[in-house]
C-alpha positions as a Markdown table, in Angstrom:
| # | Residue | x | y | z |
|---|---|---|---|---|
| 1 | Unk | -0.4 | -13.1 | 0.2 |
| 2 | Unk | -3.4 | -10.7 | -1.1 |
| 3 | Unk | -6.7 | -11.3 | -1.8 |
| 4 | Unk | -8.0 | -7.8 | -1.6 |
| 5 | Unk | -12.2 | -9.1 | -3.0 |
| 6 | Unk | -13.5 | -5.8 | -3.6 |
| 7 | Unk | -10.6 | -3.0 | -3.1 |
| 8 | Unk | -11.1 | -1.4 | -5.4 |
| 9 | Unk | -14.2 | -0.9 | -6.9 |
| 10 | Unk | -14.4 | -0.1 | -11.3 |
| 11 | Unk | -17.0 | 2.7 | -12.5 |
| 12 | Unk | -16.8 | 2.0 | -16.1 |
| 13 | Unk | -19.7 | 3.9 | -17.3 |
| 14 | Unk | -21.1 | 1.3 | -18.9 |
| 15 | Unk | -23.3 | 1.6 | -21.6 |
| 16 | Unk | -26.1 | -1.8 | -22.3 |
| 17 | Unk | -25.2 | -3.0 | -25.9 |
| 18 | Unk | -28.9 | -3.9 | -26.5 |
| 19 | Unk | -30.1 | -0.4 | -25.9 |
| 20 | Unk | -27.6 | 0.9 | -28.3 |
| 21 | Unk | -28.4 | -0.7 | -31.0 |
| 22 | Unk | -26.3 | 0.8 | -34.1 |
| 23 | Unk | -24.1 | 2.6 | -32.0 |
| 24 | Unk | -20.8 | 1.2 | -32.1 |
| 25 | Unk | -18.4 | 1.1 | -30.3 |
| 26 | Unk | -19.8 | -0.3 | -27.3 |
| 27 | Unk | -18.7 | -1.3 | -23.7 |
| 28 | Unk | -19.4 | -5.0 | -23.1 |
| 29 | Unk | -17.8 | -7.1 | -19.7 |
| 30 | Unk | -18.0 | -10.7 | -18.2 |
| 31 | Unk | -17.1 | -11.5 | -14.3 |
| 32 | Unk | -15.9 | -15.5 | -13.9 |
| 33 | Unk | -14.4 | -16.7 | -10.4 |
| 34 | Unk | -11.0 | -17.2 | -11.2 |
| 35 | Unk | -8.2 | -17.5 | -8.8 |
| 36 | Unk | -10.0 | -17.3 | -5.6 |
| 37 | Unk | -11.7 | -14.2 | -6.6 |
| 38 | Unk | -13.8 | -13.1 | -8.8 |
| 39 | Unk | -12.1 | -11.9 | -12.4 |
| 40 | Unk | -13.9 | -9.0 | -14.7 |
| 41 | Unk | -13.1 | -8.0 | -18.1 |
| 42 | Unk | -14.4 | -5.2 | -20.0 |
| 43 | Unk | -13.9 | -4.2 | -23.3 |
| 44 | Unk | -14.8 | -1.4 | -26.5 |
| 45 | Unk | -15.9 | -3.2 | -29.0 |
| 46 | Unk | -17.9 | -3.2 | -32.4 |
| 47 | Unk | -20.2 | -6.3 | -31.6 |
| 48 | Unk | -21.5 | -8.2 | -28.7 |
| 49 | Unk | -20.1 | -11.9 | -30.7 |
| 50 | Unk | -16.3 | -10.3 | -31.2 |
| 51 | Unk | -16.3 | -8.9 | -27.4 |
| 52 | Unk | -17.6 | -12.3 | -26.5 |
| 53 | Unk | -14.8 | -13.9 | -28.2 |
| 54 | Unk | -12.2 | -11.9 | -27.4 |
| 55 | Unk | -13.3 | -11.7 | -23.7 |
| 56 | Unk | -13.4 | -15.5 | -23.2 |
| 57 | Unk | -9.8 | -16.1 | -25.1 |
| 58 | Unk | -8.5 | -14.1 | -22.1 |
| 59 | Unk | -10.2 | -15.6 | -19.3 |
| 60 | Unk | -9.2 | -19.1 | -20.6 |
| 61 | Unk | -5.6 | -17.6 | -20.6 |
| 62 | Unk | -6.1 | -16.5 | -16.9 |
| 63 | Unk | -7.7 | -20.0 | -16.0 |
| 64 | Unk | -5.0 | -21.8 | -17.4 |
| 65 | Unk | -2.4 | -19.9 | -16.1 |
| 66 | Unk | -4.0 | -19.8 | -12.3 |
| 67 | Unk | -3.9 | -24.2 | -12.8 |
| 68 | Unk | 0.2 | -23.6 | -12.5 |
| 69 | Unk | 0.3 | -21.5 | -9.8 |
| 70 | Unk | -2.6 | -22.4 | -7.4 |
| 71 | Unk | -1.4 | -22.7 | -3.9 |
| 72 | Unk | -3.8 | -24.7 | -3.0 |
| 73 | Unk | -3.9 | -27.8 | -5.7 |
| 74 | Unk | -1.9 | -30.6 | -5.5 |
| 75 | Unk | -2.1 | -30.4 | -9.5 |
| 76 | Unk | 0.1 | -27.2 | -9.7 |
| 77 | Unk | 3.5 | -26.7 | -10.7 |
| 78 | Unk | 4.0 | -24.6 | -7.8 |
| 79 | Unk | 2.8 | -27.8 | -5.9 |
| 80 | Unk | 5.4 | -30.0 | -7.3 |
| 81 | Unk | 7.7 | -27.0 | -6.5 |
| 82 | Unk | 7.0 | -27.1 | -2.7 |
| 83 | Unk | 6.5 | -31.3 | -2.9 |
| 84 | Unk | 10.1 | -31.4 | -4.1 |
| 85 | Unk | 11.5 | -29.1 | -1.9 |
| 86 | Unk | 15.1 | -29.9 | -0.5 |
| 87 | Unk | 14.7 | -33.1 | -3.0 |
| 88 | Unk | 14.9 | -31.9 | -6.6 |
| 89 | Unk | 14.6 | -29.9 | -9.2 |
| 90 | Unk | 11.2 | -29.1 | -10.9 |
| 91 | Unk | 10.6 | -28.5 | -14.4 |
| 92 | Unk | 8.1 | -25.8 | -15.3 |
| 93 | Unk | 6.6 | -23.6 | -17.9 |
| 94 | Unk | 7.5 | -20.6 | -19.5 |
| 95 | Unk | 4.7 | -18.7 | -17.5 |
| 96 | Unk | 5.5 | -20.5 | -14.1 |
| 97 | Unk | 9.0 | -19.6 | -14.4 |
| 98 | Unk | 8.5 | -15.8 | -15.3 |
| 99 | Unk | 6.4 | -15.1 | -12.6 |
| 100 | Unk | 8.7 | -16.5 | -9.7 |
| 101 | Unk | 11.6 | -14.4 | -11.3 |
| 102 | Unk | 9.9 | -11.2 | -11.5 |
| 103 | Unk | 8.7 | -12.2 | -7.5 |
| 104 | Unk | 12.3 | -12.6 | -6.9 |
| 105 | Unk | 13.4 | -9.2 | -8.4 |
| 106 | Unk | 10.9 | -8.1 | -6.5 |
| 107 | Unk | 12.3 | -9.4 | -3.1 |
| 108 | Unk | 15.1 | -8.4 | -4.0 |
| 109 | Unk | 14.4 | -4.9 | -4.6 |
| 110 | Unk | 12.5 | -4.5 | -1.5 |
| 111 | Unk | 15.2 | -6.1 | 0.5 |
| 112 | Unk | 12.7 | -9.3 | 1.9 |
| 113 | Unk | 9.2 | -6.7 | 2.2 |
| 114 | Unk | 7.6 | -9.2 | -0.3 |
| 115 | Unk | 9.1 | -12.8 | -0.6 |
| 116 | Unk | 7.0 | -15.3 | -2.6 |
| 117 | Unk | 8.8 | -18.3 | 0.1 |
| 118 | Unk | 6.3 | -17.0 | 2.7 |
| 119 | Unk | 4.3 | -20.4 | 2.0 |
| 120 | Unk | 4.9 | -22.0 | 5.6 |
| 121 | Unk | 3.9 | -18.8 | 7.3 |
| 122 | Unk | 0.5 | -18.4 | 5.1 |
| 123 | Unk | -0.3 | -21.8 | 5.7 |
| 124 | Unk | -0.6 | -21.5 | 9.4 |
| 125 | Unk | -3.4 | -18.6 | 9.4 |
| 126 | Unk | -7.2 | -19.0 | 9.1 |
| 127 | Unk | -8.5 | -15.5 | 8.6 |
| 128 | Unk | -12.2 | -16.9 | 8.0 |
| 129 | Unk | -12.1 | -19.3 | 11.1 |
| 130 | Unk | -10.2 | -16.5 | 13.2 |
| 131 | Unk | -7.3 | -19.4 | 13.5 |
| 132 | Unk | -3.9 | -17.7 | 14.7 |
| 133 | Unk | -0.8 | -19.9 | 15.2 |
| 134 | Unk | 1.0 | -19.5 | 18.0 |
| 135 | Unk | 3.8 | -17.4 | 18.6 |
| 136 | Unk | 6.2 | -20.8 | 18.7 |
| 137 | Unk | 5.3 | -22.2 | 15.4 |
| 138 | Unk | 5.4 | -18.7 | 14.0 |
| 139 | Unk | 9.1 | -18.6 | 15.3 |
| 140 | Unk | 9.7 | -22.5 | 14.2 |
| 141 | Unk | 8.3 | -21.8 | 10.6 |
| 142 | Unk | 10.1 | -17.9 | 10.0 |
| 143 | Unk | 13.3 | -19.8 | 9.2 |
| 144 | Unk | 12.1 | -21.2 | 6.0 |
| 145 | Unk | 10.9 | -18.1 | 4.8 |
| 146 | Unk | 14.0 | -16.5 | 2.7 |
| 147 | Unk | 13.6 | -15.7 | -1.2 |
| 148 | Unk | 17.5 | -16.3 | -1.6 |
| 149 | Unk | 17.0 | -20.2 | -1.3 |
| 150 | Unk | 14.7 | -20.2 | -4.4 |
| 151 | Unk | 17.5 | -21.3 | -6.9 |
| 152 | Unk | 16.6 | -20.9 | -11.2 |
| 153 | Unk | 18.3 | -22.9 | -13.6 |
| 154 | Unk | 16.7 | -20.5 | -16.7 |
| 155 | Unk | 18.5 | -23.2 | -19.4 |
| 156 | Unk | 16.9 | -25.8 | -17.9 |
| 157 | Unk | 14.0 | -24.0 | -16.8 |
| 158 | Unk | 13.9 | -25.2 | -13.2 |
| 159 | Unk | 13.1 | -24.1 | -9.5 |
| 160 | Unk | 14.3 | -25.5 | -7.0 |
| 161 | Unk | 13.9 | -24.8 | -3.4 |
| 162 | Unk | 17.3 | -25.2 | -1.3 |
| 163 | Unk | 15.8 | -26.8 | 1.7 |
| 164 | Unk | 12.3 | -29.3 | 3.0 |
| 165 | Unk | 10.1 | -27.7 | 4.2 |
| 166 | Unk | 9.6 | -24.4 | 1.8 |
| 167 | Unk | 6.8 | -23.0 | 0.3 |
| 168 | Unk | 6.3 | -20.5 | -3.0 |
| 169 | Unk | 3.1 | -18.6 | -2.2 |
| 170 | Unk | 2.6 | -16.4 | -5.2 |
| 171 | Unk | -0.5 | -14.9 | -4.4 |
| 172 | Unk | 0.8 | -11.8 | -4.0 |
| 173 | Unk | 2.0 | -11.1 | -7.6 |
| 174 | Unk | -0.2 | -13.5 | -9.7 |
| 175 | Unk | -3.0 | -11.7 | -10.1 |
| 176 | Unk | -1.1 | -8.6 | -11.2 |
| 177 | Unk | 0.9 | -11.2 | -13.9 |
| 178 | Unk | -2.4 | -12.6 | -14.6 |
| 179 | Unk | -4.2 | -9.1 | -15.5 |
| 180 | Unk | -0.8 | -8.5 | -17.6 |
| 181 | Unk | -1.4 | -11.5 | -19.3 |
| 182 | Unk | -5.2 | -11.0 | -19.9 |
| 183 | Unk | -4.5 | -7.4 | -21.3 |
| 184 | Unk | -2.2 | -8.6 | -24.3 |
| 185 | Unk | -4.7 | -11.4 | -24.8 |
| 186 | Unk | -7.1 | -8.9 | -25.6 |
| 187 | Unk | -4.9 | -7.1 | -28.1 |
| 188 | Unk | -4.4 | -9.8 | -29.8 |
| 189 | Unk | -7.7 | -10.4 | -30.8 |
| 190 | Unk | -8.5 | -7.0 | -31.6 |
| 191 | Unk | -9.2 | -5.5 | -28.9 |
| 192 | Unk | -8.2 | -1.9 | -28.4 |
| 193 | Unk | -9.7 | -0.7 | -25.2 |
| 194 | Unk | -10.8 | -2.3 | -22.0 |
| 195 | Unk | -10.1 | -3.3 | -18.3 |
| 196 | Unk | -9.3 | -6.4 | -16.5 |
| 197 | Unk | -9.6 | -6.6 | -13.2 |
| 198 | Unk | -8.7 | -9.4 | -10.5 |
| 199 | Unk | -10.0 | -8.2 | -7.9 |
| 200 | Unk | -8.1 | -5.3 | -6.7 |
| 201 | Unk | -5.4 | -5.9 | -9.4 |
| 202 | Unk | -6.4 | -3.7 | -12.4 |
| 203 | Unk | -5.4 | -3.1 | -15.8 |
| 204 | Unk | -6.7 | -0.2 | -18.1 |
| 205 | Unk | -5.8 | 0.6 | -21.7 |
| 206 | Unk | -7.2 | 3.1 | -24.1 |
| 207 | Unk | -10.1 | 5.0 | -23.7 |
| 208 | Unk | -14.1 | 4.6 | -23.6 |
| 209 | Unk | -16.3 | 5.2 | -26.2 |
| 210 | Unk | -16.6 | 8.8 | -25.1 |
| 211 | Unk | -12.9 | 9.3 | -25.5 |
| 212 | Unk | -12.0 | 9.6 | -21.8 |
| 213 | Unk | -9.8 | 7.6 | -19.6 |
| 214 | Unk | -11.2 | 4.4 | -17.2 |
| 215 | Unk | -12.3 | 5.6 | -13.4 |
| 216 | Unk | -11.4 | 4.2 | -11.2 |
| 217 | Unk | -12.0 | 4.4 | -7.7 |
| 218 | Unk | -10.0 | 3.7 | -4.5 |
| 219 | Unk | -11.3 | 2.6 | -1.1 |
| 220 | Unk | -11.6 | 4.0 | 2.1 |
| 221 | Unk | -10.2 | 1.0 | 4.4 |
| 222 | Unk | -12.2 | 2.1 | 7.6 |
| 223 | Unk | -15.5 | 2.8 | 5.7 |
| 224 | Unk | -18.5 | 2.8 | 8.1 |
| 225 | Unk | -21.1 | 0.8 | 7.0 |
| 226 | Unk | -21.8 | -1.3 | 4.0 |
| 227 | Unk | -21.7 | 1.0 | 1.1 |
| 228 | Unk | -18.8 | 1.6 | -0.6 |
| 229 | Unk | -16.8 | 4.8 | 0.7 |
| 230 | Unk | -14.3 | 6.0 | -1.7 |
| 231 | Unk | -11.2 | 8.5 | -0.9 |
| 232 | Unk | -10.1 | 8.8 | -4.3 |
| 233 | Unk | -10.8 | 8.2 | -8.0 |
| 234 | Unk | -7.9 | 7.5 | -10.9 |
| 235 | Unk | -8.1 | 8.4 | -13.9 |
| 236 | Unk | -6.0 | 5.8 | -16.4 |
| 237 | Unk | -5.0 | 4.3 | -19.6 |
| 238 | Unk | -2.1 | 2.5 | -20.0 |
| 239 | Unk | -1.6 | 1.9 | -16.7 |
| 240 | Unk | -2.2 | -0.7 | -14.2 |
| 241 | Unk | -3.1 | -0.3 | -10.5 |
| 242 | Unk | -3.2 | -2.4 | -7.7 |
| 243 | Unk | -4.2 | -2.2 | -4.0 |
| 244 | Unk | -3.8 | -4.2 | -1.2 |
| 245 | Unk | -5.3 | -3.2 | 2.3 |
| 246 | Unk | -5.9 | -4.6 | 5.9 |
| 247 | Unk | -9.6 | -4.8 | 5.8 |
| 248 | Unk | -10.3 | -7.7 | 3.2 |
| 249 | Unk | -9.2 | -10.6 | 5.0 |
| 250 | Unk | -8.7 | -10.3 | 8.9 |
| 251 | Unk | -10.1 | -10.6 | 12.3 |
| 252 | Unk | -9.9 | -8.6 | 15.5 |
| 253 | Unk | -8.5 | -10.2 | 18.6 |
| 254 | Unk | -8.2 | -8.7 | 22.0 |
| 255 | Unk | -8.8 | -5.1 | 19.9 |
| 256 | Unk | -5.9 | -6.2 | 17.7 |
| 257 | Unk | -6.2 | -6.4 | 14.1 |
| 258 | Unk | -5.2 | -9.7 | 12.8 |
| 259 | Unk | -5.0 | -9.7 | 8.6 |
| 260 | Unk | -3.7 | -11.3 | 6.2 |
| 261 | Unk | -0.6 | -8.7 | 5.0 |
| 262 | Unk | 2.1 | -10.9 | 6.7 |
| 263 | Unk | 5.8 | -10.0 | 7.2 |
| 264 | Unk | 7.7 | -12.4 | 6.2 |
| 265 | Unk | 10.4 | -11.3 | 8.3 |
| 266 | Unk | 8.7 | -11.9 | 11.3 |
| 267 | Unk | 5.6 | -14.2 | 10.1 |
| 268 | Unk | 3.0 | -11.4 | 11.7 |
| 269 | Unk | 0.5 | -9.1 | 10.1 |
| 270 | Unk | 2.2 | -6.1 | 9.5 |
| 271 | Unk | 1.1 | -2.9 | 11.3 |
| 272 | Unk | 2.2 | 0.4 | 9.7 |
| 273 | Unk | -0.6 | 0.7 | 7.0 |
| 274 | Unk | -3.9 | 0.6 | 6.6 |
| 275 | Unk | -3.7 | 0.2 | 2.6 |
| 276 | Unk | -1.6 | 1.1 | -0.4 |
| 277 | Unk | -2.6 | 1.6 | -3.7 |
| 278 | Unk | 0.3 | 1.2 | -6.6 |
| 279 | Unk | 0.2 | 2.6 | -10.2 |
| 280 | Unk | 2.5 | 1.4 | -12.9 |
| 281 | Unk | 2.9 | 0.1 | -16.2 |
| 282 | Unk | 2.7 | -3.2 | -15.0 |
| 283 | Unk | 0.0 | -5.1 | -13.1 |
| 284 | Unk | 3.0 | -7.4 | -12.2 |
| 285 | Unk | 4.9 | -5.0 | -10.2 |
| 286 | Unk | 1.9 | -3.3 | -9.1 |
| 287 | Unk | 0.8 | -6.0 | -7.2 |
| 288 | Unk | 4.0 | -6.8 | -6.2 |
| 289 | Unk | 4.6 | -3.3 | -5.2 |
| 290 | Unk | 1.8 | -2.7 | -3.5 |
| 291 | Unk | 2.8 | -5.7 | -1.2 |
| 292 | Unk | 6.1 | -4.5 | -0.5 |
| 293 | Unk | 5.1 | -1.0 | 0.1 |
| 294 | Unk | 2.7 | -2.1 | 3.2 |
| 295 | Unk | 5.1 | -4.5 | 4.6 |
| 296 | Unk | 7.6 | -1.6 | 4.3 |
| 297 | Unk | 5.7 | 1.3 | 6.1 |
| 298 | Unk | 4.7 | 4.4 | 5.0 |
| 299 | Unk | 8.2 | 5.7 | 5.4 |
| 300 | Unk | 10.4 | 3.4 | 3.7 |
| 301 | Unk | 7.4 | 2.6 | 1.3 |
| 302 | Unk | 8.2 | 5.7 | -0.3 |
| 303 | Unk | 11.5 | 5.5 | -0.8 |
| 304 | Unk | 11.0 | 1.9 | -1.9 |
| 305 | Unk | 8.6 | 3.3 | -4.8 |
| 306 | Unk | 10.8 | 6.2 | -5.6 |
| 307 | Unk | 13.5 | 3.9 | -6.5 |
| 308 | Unk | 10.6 | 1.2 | -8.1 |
| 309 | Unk | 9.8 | 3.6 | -10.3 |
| 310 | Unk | 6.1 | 3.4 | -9.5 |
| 311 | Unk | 4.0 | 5.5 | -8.0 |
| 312 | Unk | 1.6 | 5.6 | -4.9 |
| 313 | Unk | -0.8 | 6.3 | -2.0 |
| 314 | Unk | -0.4 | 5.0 | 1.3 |
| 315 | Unk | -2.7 | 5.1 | 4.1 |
| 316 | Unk | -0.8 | 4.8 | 7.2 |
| 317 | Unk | -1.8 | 2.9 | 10.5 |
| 318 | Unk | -3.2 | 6.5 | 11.5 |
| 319 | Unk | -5.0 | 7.0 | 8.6 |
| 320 | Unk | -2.7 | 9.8 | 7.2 |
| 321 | Unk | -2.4 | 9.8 | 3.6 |
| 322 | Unk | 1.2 | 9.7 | 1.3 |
| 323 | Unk | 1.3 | 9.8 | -2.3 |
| 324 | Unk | 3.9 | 10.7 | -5.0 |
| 325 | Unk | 4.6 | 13.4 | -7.3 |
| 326 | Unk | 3.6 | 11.5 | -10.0 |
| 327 | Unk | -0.1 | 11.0 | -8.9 |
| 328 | Unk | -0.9 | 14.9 | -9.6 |
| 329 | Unk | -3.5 | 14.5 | -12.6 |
| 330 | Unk | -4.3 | 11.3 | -12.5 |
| 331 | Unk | -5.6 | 10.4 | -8.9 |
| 332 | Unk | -8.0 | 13.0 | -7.2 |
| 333 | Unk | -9.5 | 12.9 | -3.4 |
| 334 | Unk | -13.1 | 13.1 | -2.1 |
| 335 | Unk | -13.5 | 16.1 | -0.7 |
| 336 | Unk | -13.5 | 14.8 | 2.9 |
| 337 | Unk | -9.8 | 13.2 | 2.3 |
């Protein structure tokens, strides 16, 4: 459901190991595409070789994990998922598994905002080729679209989708489960300090060389022009944020903007934000979050995040800006915002 290439941009102060040359730690990073996007990890660490090895460990893990859950290859479990759909069970992995529960928890607790079943919705729109369905097959297709049909057998470690014709999209919370996944990678091998970022799914823990946290910034989605325009800059550890906006993927259509943020209650683009932008401890439920929070609107958003647990900004459709308590000291706005 979220693509979000370049929504949030990283300024890592990064420091060229070669020029520093005895000075350790260092900053190192490495960008592979990786789940449709393109996937960066940066670390602290004492040499080039053991930021190199520990760097390549978790993009493997990412790679592996994306093969499960690609929409788009026949190969994937989620495939077989929405193959078997109204036929069977499917057996999956552990990873597979996790993921769609956490997505369900997450529909649940947004009360249908997100719901990973939007599959046969998604697969109508073209945002590149400016393709939209019309409004019959949008109708015909919205009754396939309900997260209570997924059914779990955990013992058996299942999913099975109640009726032909579903479709588990879980681009809306993968990369954040990914990131999660990278991060503890890391630590595994060592690794103390660092970012990984999917895109706009982020996840920062301890702290640069210099001893402060990871900046990073937050985009203005009606920037003019093709520099970057930032309205904010976070400053985190521990923490993962996420952002998902209407100005990645979309196209404008008799001065209507067409993106692709749909509502899988009604199978349209939904229209009461411009972005959000979710911190948590989680790049799971940040991405998830920040989903559900758009769908939402501005209004419900925030009581959705209050009772989430997570906090958040939220451009609305007017461009009027909403954040939480819980931002005060780590996110601060550009002057002009």
């Amino acid at each position: 459901m979220k693509t979000n290439l370049v929504a949030v941009l990283i300024f890592a102060a990064l420091l060229n190991p070669l020029a520093c040359a005895g000075r350790k730690p260092a900053v190192y990073k490495k960008t592979k595409p990786l789940m449709d996007t393109l996937v960066t990890i940066t670390v602290v660490a004492n040499s080039e070789g053991e930021a190199e090895k520990a760097i390549d460990a978790a993009l493997s893990a990412i790679d592996r994990f994306s093969s499960l859950i690609n929409f788009f290859s026949d190969q994937s479990e989620l495939a077989r998922i929405n193959r078997e759909a109204g036929i069977r069970p499917v057996r999956v992995s552990p990873d597979t598994l996790g993921v769609i529960e956490r997505a369900i928890f997450i529909a649940e607790k947004s009360g249908g905002a997100f719901d990973p079943t939007i599959g046969p919705e998604i697969r109508m729109w073209d945002f590149l080729k400016k393709i939209r369905p019309s409004d019959a097959s949008i109708r015909e297709k919205l009754g396939l679209v309900n997260y209570r049909d997924i059914l779990i057998d955990r013992d058996k470690s299942t999913v099975f989708l109640r009726r032909k014709g579903m479709m588990l999209d879980l681009g809306g919370i993968a990369k954040g489960y990914a990131a999660d996944m990278a991060l503890e990678n890391l630590k595994q091998n060592n690794i103390a300090a660092g970012l990984v970022a999917a895109a706009g799914d982020i996840r920062a823990f301890g702290l640069k060389p210099d001893g402060t946290p990871w900046t990073i910034g937050i985009k203005n989605p009606r920037q003019k022009g093709d520099a970057d325009e930032l309205i904010a800059r976070a400053r985190l550890t521990g923490k993962a944020i996420s952002t998902s906006g209407d100005y990645e993927r979309y196209f404008i259509e008799d001065g209507r903007r067409y993106h692709h943020l749909l509502d899988p209650r009604t199978g349209y683009p939904s229209a009461g934000c411009r972005s959000v932008t979710v911190i948590s401890d989680s790049g799971l439920y940040a991405d998830g979050f920040s989903t559900a929070v758009f769908v939402s609107g501005p209004e419900k958003g925030m009581k959705l995040v209050a009772e989430a647990g997570v906090d958040a900004v939220i451009i609305d459709r007017d461009g009027g800006i909403h954040t939480t308590p819980g931002l005060k000291g780590l996110v601060a706005f550009e002057d002009n915002h």
